[in-house]
MDAnalysis code that builds the backbone (N, CA, C; Angstrom):
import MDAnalysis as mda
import numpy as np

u = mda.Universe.empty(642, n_residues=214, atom_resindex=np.repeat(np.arange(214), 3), trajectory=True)
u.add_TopologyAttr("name", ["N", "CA", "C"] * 214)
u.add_TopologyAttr("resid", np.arange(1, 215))
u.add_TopologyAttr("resname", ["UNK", "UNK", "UNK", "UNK", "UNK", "UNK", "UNK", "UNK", "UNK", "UNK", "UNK", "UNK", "UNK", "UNK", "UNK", "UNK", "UNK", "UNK", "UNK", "UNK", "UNK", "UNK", "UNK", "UNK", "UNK", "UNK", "UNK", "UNK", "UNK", "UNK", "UNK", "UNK", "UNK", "UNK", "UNK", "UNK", "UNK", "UNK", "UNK", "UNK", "UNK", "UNK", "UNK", "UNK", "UNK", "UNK", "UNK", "UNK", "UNK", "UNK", "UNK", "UNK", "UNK", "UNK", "UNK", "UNK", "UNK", "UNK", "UNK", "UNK", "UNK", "UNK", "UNK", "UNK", "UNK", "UNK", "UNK", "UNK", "UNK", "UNK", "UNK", "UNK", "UNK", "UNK", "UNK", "UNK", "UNK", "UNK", "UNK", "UNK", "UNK", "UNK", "UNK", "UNK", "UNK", "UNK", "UNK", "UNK", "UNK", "UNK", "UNK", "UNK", "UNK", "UNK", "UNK", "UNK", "UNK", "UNK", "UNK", "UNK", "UNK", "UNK", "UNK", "UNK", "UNK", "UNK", "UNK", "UNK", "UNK", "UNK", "UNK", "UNK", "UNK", "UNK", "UNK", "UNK", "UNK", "UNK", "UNK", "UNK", "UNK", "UNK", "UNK", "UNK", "UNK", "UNK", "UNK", "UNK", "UNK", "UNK", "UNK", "UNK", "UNK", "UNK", "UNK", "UNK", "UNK", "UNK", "UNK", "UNK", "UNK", "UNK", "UNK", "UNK", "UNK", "UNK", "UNK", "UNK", "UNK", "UNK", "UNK", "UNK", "UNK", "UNK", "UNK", "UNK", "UNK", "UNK", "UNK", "UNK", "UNK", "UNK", "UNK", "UNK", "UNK", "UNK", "UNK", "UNK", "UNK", "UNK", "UNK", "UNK", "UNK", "UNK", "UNK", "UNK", "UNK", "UNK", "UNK", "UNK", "UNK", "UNK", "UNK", "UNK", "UNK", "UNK", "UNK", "UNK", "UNK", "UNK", "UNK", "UNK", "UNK", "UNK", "UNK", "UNK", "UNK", "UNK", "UNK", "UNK", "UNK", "UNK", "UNK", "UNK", "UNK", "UNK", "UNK", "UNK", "UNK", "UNK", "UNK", "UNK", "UNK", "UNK"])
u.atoms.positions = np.array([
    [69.832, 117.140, 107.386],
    [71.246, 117.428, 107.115],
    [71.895, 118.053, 108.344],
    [72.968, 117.934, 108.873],
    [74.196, 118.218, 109.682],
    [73.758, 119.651, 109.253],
    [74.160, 120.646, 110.427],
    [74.084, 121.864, 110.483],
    [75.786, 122.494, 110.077],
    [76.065, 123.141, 109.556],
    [77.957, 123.111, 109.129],
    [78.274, 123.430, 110.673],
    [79.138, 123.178, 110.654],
    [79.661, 123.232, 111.851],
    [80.982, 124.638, 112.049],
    [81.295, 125.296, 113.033],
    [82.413, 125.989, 113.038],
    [83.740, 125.616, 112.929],
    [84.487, 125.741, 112.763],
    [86.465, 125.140, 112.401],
    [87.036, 126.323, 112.884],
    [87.658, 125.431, 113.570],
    [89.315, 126.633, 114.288],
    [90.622, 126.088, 113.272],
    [90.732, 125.428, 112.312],
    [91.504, 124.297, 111.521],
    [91.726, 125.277, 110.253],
    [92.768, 126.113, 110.508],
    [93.238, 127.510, 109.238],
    [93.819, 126.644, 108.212],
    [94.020, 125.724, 107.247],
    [94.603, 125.211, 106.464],
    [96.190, 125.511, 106.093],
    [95.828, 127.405, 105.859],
    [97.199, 128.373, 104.899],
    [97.757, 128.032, 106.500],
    [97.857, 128.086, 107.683],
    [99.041, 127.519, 108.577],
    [100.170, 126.378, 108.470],
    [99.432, 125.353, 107.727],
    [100.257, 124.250, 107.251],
    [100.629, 124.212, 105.934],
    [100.794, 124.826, 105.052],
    [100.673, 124.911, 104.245],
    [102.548, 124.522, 103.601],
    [103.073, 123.819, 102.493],
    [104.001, 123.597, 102.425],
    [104.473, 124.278, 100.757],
    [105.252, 124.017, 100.692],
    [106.084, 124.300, 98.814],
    [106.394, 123.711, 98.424],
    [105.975, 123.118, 97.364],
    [106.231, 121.898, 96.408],
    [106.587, 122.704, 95.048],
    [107.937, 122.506, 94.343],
    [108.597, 123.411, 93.406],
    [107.688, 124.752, 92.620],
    [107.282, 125.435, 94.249],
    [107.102, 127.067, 94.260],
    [105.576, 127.270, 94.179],
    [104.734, 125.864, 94.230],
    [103.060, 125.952, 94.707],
    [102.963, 125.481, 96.187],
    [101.632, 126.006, 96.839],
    [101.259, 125.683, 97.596],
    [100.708, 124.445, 97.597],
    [100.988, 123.133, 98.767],
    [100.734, 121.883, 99.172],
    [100.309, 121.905, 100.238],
    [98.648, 121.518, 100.732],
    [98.462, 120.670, 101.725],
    [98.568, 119.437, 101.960],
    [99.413, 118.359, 102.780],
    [99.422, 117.551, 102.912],
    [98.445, 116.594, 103.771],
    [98.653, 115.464, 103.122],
    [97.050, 114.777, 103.695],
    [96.811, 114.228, 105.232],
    [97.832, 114.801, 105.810],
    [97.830, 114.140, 107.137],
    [96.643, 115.453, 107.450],
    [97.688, 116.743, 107.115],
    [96.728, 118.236, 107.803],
    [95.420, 117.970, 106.983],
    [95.013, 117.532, 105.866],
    [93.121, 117.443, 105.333],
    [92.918, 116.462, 106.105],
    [93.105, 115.543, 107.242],
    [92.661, 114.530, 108.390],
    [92.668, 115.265, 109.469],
    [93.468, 116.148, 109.536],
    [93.223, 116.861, 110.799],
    [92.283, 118.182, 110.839],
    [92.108, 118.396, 109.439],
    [91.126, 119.621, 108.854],
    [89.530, 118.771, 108.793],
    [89.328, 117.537, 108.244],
    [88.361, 116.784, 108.606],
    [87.737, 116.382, 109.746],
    [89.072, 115.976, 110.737],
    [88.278, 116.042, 112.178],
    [87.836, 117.169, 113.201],
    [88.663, 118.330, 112.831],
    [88.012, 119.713, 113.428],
    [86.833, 119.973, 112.870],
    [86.268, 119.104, 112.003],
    [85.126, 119.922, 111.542],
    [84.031, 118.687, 111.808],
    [84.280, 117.860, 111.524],
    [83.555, 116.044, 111.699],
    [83.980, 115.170, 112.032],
    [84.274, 115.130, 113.765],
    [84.918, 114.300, 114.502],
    [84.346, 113.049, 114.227],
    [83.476, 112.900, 113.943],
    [82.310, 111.314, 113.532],
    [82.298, 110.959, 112.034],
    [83.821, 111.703, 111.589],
    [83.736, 111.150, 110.024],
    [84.370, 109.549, 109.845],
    [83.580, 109.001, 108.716],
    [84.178, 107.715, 108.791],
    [85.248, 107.774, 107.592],
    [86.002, 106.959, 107.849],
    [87.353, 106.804, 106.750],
    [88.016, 105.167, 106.175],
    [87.151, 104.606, 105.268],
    [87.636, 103.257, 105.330],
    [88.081, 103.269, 104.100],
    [89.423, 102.081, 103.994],
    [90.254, 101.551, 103.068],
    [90.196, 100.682, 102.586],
    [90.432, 100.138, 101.579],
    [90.448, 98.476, 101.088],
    [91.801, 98.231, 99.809],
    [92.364, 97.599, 100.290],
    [93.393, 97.112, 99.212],
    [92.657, 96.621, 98.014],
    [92.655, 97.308, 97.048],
    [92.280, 96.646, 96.105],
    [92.881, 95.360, 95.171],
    [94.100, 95.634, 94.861],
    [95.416, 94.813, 94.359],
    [96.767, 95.451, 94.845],
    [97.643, 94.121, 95.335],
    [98.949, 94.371, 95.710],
    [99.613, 93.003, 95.260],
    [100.394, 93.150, 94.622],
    [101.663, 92.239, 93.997],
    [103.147, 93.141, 94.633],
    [104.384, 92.391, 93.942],
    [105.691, 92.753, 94.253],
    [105.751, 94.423, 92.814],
    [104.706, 94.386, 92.200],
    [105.205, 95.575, 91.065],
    [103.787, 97.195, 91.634],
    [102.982, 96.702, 92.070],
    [102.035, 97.622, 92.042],
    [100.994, 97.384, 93.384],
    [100.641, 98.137, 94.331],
    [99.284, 98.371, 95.355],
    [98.605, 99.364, 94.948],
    [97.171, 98.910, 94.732],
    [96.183, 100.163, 94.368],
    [94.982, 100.023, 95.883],
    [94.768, 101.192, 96.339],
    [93.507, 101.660, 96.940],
    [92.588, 101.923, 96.815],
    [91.567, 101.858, 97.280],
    [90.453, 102.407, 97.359],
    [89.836, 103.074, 98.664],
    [89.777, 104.491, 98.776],
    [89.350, 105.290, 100.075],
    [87.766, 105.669, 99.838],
    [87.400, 105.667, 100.859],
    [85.880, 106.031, 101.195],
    [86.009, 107.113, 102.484],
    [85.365, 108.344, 102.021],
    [85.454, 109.251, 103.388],
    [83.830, 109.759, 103.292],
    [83.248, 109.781, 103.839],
    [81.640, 109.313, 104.730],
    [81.740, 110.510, 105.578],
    [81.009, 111.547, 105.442],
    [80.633, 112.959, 106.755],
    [78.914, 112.389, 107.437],
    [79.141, 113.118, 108.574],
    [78.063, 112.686, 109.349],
    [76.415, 112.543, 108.516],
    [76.842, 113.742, 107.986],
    [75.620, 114.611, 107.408],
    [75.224, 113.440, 105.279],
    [76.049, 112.987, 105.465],
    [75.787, 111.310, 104.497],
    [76.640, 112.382, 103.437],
    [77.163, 113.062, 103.208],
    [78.092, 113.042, 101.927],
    [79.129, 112.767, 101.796],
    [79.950, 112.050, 100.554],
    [80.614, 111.337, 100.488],
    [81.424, 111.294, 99.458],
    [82.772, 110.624, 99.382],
    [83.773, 110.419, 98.089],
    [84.429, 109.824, 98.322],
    [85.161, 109.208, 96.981],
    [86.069, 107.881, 97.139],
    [87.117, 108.349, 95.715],
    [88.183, 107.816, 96.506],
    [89.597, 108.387, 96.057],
    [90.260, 106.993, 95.532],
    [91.097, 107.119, 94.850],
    [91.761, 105.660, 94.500],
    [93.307, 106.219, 94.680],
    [93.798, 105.183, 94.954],
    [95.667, 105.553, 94.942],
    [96.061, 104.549, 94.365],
    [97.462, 104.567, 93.748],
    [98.031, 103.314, 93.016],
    [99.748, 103.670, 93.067],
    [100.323, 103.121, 93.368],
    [102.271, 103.131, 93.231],
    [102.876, 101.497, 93.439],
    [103.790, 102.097, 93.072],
    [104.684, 101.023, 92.950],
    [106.074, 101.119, 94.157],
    [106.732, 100.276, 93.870],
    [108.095, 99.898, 94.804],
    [109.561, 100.889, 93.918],
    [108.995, 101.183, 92.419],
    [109.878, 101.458, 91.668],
    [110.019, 103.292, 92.148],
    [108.810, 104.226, 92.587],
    [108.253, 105.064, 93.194],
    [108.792, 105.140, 94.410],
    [108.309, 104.236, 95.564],
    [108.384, 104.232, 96.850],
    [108.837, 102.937, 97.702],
    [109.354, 102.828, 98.711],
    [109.671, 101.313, 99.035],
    [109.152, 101.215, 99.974],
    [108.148, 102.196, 100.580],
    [106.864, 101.938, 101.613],
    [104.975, 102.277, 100.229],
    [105.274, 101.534, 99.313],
    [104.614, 101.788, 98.256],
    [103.077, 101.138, 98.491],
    [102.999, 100.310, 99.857],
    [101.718, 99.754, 100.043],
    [101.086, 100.683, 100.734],
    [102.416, 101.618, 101.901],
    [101.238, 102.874, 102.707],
    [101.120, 103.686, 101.428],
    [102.179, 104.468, 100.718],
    [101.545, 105.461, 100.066],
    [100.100, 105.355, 99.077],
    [100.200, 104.117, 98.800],
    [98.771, 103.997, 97.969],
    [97.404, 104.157, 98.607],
    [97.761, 103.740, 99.865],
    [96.865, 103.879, 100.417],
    [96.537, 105.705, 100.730],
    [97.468, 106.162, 101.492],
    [97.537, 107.589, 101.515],
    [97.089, 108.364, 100.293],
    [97.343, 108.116, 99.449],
    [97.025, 109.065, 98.402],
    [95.541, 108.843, 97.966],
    [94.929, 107.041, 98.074],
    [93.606, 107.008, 97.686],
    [92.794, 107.996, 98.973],
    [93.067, 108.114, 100.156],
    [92.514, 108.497, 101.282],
    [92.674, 110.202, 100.879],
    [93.918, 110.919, 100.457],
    [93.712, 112.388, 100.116],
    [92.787, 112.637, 98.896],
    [92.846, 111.483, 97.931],
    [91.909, 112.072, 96.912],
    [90.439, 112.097, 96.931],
    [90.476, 111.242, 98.104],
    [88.934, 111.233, 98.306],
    [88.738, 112.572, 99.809],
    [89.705, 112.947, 100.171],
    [89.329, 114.546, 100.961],
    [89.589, 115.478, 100.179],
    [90.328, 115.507, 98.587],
    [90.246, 116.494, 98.253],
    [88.921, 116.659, 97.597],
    [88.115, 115.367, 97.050],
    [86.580, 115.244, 96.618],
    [85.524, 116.293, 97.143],
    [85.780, 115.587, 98.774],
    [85.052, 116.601, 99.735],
    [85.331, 118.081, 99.682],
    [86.376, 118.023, 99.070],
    [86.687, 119.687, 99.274],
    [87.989, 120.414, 100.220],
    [88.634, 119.414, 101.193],
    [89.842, 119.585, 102.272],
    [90.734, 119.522, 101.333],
    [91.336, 120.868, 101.352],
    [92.678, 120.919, 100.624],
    [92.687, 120.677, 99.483],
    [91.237, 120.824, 98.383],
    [91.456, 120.585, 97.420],
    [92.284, 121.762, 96.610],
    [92.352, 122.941, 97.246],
    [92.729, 124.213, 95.898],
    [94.483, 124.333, 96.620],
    [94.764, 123.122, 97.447],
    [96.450, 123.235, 97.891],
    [96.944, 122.140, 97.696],
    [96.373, 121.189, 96.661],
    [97.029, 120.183, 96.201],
    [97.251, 119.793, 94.669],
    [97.826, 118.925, 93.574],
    [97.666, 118.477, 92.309],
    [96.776, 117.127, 92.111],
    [96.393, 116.950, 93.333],
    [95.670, 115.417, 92.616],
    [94.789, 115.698, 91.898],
    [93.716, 116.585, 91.279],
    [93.448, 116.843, 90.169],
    [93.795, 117.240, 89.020],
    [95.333, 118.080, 89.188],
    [95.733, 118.530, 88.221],
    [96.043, 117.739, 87.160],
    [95.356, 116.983, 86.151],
    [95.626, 115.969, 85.338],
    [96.337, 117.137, 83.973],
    [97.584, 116.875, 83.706],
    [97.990, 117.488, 82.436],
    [98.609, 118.776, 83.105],
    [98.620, 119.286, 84.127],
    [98.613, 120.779, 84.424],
    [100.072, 120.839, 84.951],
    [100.237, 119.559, 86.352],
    [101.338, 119.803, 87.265],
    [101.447, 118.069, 87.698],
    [102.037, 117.338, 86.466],
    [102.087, 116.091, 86.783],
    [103.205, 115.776, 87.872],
    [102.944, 114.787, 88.871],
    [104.133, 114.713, 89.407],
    [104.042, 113.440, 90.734],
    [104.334, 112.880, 91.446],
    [104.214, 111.783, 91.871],
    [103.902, 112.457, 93.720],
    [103.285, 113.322, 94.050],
    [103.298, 113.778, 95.126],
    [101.883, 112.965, 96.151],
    [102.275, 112.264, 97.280],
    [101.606, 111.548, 97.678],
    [101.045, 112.731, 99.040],
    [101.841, 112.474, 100.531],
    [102.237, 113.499, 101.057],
    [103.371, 114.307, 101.908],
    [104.312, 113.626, 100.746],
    [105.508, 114.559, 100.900],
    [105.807, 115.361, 99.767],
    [106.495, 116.244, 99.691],
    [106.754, 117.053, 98.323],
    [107.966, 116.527, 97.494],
    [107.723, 115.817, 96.661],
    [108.527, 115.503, 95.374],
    [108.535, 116.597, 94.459],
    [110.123, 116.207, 94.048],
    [110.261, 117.108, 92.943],
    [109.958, 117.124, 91.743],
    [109.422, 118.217, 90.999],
    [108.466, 117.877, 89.959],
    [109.637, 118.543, 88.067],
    [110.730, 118.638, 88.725],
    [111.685, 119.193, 87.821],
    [111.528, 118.322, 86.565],
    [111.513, 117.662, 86.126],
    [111.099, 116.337, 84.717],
    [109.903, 117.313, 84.848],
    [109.044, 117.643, 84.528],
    [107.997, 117.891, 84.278],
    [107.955, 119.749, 83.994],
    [109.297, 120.474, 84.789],
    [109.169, 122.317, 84.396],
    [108.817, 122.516, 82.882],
    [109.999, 121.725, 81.915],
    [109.768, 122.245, 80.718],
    [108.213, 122.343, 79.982],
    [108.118, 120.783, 80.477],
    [106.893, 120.589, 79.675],
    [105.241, 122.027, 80.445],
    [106.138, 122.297, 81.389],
    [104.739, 123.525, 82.126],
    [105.540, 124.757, 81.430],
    [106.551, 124.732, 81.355],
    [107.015, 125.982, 81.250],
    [107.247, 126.813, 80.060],
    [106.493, 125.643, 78.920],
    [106.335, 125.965, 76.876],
    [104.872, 126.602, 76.882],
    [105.331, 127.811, 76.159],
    [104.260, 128.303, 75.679],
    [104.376, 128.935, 74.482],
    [102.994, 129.389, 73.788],
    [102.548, 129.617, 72.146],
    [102.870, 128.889, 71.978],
    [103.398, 128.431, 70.319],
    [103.406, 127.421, 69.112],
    [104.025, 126.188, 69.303],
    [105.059, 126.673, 70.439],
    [105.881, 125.616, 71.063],
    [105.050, 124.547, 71.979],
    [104.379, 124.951, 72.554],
    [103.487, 124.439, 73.870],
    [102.412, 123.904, 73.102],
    [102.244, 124.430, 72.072],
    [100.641, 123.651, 71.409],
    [100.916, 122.708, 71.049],
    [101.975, 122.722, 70.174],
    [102.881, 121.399, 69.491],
    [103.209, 120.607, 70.306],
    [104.163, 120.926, 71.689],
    [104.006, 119.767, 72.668],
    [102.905, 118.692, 72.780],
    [101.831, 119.774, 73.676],
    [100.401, 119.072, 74.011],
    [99.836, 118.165, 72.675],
    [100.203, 118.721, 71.430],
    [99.364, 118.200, 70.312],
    [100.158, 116.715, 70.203],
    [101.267, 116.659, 70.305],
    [102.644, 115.582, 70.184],
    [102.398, 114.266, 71.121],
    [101.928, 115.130, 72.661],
    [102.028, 114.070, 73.573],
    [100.605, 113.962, 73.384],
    [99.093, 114.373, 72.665],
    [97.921, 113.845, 72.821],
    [98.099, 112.772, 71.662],
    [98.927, 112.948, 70.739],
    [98.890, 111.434, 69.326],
    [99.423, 110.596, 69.632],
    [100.464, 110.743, 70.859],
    [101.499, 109.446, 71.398],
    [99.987, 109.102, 72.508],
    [99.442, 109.554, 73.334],
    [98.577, 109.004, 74.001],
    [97.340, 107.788, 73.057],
    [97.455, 108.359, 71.830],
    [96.217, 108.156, 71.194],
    [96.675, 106.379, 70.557],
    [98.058, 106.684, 70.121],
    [98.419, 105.496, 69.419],
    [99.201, 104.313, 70.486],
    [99.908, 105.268, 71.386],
    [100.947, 104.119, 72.350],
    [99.799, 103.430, 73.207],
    [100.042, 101.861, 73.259],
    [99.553, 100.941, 73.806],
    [99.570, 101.096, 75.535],
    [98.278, 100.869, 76.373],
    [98.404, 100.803, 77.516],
    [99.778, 100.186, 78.137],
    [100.374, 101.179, 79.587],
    [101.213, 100.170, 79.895],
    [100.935, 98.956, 80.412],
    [101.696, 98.506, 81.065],
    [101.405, 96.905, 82.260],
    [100.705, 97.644, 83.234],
    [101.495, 98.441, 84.044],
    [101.062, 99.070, 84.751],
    [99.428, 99.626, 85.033],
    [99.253, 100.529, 84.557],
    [97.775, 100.875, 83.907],
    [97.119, 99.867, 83.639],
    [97.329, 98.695, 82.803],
    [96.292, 97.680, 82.412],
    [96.030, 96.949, 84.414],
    [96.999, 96.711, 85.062],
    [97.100, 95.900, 86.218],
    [96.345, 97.007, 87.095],
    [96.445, 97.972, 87.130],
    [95.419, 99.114, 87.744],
    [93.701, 98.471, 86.891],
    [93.798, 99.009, 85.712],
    [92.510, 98.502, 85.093],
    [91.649, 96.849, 85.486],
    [92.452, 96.132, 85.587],
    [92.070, 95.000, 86.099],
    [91.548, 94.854, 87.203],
    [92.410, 95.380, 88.092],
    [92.331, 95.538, 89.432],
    [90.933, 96.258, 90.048],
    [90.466, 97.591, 89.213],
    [89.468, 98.572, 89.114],
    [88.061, 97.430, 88.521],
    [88.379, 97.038, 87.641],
    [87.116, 95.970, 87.019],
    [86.735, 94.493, 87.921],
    [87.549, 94.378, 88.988],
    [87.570, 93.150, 90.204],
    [86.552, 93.386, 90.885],
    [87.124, 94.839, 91.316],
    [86.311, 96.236, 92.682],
    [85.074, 95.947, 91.924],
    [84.768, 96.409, 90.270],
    [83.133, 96.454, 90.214],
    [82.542, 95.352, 89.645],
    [83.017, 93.957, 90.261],
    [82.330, 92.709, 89.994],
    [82.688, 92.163, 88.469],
    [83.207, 92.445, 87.797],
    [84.137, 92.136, 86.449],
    [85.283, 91.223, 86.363],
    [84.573, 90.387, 85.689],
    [86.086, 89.099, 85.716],
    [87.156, 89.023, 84.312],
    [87.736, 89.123, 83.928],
    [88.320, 88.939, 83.002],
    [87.355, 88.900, 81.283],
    [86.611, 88.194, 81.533],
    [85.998, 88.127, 80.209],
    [85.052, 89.022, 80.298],
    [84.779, 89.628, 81.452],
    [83.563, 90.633, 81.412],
    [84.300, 92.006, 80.995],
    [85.611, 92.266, 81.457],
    [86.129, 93.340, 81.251],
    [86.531, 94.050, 79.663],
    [86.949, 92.213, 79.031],
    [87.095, 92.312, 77.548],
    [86.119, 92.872, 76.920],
    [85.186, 92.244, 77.455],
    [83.608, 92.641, 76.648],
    [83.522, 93.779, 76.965],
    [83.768, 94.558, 77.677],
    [83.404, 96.580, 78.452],
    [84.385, 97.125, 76.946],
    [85.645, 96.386, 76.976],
    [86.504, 97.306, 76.131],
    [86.076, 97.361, 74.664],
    [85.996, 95.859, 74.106],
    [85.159, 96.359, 72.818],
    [84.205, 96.729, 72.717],
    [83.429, 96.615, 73.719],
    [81.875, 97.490, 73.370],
    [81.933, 99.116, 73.591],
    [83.311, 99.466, 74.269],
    [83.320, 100.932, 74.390],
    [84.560, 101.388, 73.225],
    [84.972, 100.458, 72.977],
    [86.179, 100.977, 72.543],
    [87.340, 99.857, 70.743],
    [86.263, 98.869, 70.850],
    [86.121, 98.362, 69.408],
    [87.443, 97.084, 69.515],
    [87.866, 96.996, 70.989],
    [89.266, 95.947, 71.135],
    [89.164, 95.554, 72.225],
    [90.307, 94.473, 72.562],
    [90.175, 93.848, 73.921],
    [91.094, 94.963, 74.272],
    [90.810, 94.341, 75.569],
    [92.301, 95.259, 77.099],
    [93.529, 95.384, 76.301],
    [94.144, 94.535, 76.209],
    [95.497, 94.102, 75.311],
    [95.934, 95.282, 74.554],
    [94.749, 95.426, 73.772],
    [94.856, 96.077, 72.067],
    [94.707, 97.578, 72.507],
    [94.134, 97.879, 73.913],
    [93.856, 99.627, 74.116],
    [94.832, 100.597, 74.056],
    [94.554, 101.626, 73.559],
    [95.758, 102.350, 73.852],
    [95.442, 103.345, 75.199],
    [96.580, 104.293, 75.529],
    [96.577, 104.738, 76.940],
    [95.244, 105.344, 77.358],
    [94.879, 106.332, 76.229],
    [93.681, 107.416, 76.528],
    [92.468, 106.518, 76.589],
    [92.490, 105.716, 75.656],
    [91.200, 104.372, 75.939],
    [91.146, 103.525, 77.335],
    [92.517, 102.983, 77.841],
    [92.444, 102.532, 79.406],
    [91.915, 103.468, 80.007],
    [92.705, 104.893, 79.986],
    [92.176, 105.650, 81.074],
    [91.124, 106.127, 81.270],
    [90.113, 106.292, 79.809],
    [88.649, 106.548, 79.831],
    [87.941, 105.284, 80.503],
    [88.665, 104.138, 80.154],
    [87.623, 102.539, 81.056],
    [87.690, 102.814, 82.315],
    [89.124, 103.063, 82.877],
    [89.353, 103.063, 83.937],
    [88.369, 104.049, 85.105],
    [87.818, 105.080, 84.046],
    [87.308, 106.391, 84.955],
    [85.605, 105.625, 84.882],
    [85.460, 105.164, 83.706],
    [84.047, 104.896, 83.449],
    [83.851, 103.528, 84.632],
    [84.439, 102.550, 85.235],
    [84.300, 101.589, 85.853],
    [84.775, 102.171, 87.426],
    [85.374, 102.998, 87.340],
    [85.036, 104.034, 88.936],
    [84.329, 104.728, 89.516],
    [83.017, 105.028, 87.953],
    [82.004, 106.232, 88.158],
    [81.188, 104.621, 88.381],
    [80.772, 103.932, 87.693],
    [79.662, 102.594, 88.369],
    [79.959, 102.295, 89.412],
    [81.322, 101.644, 89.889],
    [81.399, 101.151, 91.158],
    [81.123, 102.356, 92.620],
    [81.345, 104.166, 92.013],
    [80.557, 104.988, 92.700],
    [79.360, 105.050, 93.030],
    [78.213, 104.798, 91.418],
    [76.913, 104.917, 92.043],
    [76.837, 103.384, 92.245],
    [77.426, 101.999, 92.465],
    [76.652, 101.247, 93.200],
    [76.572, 101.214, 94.814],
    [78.043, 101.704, 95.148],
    [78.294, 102.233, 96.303],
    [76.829, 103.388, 96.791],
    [76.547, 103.871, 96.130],
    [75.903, 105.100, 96.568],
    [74.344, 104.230, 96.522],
    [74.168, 104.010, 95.974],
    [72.804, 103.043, 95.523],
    [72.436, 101.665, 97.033],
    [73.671, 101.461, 97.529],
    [73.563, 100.219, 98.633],
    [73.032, 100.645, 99.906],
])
């Protein structure tokens, strides 16, 4: 194993405000990566791009063989440079994996601090109330938006991500059908959101360990 190495690369120097949290942006976790592992590798692959949606796939590789892979996905409706940001964002989520800038960003925050932040700071105002309910009020929210998750049908969107994700791990159309009812009792079509997004995570964790396995 790589011996850790020393960093002159202070993070809290760059550090930005995104409606009143701290944001590292992913250019500074590339420049926080190479002060520390000038010999890191960083490769991309378009996974799917049409006129509605580009999804990514990032791979970031340290000398010392550890590793993570980030996915990004936007649209034109989002961004109208929507093929770089996908890419950008699959490339930060796989440095926040590693650990660069993970405790100064939301790409994990699933449910916490939703918001479309690639690496510029968008405003996350659509989203205060729903952070900003608490007691009986806030439970009822969360409880409201987990039964609309449970019953509302995948979007297009999401399913064309899902597709796209089941390509990456050797899955053709009829193979993918078959993943959904055997995990989930329906085809793609018939899933609802929380069911895509559990396929979606479960066919990113295989195509991880085959990656890791090669």
């Amino acid at each position: 194993m790589e011996a850790q190495a020393a960093t002159s690369f202070d993070p809290g120097r760059y550090l930005t405000r995104v409606n009143g949290s701290e944001y590292l942006e992913v250019k500074w976790r590339l420049v926080w990566l190479r002060d520390l592992h000038p010999n890191a590798a960083v490769d991309t692959e378009l996974v799917h791009q049409d006129d509605r949606l580009a999804i990514f796939r990032a791979r970031v590789t340290l000398p010392d063989g550890g590793s993570a892979t980030g996915w990004g996905s936007e649209s034109p409706d989002d961004f109208r440079d929507y093929i770089e940001k996908a890419e950008t964002k699959a490339v930060g989520r796989a440095l926040a994996a590693l650990g660069f800038g993970t405790q100064f960003c939301p790409d994990f925050d699933f449910g916490a601090a939703v918001g479309k932040v690639v690496d510029s700071p968008i405003d996350f105002a659509s989203t205060r109330g729903r952070r900003a309910g608490t007691g009986q009020a806030a439970d009822a929210d969360r409880g409201g938006r987990q039964v609309a998750s449970v019953n509302q049908v995948a979007t297009g969107r999401q399913v064309a991500f899902l597709q796209a994700v089941a390509r990456a791990a050797g899955l053709d159309e009829a193979g993918l059908d078959e993943e959904a009812r055997r995990g989930f009792g329906r085809p793609v079509v018939e899933l609802s959101r929380r069911d895509a997004s559990a396929l979606i995570e479960r066919l990113q964790a295989r195509r991880g360990e085959a990656d890791l396995a090669s």
